[in-house]
C-alpha positions, 0 to 999 in steps of 0.5 A, spaced: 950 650 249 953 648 244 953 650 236 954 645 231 952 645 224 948 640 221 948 638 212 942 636 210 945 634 204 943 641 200 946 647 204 948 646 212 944 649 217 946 652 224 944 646 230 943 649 236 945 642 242 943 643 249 949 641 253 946 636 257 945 632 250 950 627 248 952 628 241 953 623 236 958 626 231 958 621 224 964 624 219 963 621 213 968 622 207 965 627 202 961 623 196 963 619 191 959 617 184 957 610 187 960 610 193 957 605 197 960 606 203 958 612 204 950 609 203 952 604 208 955 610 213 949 614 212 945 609 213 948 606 220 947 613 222 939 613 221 938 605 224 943 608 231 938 615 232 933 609 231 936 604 236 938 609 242 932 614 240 932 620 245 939 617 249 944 620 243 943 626 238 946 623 232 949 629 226 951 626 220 958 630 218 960 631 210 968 632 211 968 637 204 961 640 206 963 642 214 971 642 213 972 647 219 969 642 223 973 636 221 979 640 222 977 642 229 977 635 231 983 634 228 981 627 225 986 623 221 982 618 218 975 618 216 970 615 217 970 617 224 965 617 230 965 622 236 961 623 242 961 629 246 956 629 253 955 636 256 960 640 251 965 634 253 970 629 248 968 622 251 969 617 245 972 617 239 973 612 234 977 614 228 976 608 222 971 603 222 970 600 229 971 593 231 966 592 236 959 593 233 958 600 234 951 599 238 955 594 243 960 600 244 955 606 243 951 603 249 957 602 254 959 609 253 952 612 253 951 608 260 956 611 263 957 617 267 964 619 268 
């Protein structure tokens, strides 16, 4: 089992995760007054929970709130997308994705290496 913490934009709270889950970790910069990026990164995170349902656990990750987890993944750039299935790294993507992420998300999740 895996543990993460999950913010739920007041104070964070611990998330227990079976490892048989795979995991959608969306690390969204710290918000900015009016930042429209982080409204659009936030709601990106809802519509894929929404779109893959139970296929994928999606945790929305605030860089400044969960820095000790930021910083075990040793990311260096923002915003950034890993996905861990059964405690395991499968994908990451560091910035915003090319591809659309649905398209990408999809063939990872289909995938069983």
């Amino acid at each position: 089992m895996m543990n993460l913490r999950h913010t739920n934009y007041l104070k964070p709270l611990p998330l227990s995760i079976t490892a048989a889950s795979s995991v959608l970790l969306f690390f969204i910069p710290s918000d900015q007054p009016f930042d429209q990026q982080n409204d659009w990164l936030r709601r990106m995170a809802d519509t894929v929970q929404q779109q893959f349902g139970d296929q994928v656990r999606v945790l929305k990750i605030d860089a400044d709130a969960q820095a000790d987890v930021l910083r075990s993944f040793r990311l260096a750039q923002l915003p950034a997308f890993v996905l861990v299935r059964q405690g395991q790294e499968v994908w990451r993507q560091e910035g915003l994705p090319e591809a659309p992420l649905f398209t990408v998300l999809s063939k990872r999740l289909q995938r069983t290496d």
